[in-house]
Structure formats: C-alpha cells, structure tokens
N, C-alpha and C positions, 0 to 999 in steps of 0.2 A: 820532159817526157811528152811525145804528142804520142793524144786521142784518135783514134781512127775516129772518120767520118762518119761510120754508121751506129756508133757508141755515140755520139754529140746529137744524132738523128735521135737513137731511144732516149739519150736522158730529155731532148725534149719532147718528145711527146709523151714522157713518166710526169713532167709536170704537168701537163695537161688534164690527164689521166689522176694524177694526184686531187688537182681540184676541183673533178667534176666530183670524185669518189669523195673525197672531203664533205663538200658541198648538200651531196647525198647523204652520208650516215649523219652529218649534223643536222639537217630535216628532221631525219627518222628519229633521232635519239638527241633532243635539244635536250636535255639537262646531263650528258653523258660526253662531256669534249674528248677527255682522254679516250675512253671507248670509241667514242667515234672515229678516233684519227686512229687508232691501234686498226682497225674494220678498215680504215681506208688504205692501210699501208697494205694490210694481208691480200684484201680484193686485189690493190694494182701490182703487188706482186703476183698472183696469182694468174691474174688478165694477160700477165706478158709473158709469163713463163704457159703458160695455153698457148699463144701462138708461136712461140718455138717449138711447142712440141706437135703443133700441129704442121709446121715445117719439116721437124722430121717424120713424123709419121707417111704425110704424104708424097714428099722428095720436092715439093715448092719451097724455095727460098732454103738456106741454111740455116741448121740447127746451132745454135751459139749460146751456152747461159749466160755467158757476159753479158749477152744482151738484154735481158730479163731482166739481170742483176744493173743495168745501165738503166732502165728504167727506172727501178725502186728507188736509186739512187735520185734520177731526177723524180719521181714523187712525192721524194720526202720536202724540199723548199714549197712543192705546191701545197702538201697538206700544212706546211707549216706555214705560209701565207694566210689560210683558209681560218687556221688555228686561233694565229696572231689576230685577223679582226673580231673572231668569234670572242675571244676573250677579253679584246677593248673595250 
C-alpha cells in the first residue's frame, strides 16, 4: 500500500513535534513521565488538528484529518524516543 507524500511530510514533522512536546512537559513535570508523554501526545494532536482547521476555516491549504491523524501518528516514535532516554 503506498502513502501519499503529504501523509510521509505530516508524519514527519509529528515527530518532530513529538519531541519538542516530549521534551517540554518532561521539564515541566520531571517526576511525572507517563503524564508527561500522555500531555505530549494530546498537545501534538491538537497542534495539528489546529492547522487543518485553520485550513478550512480560511480556504488556505486543504482541510484533511488524515493529516492530523498522520502526525500523531508520527509523534508517538518522537515522544517515545524522548520517553525511552528519560527512563534510562
């Protein structure tokens, strides 16, 4: 099954996105990993599901959830990256 190319585009930069937000709530909340990575998955869900809706609200760029949802998808390796050294 091929990926379109703008699905491969969001999932990477959902990991991106994944481990800046990782990165972030583990600061804010060093004794709290689970919490922290649950906060990163919702934020970069949310971060990308925002600019599609601001795609459709304003008629730049196409409105698509797949794409949101291609982000979170790549978010979750970043925060689990971010996870795996926090917990080494």
């Amino acid at each position: 099954m091929k990926i379109a190319q703008d699905k491969q585009k969001h999932f990477y930069v959902g990991i991106g996105i994944g481990i800046a937000t990782e990165l972030f709530f583990s600061y804010l909340l060093p004794a709290h990993a689970v919490i922290a990575a649950l906060l990163a998955a919702a934020v970069s869900f949310a971060g990308a599901y925002s600019f599609e809706l601001y795609s459709k609200f304003t008629g730049r760029g196409h409105y698509e959830l797949m794409d949101a949802i291609a982000a979170l998808i790549g978010a979750i390796p970043g925060i689990l990256v971010v996870l795996l050294f926090r917990l080494l």
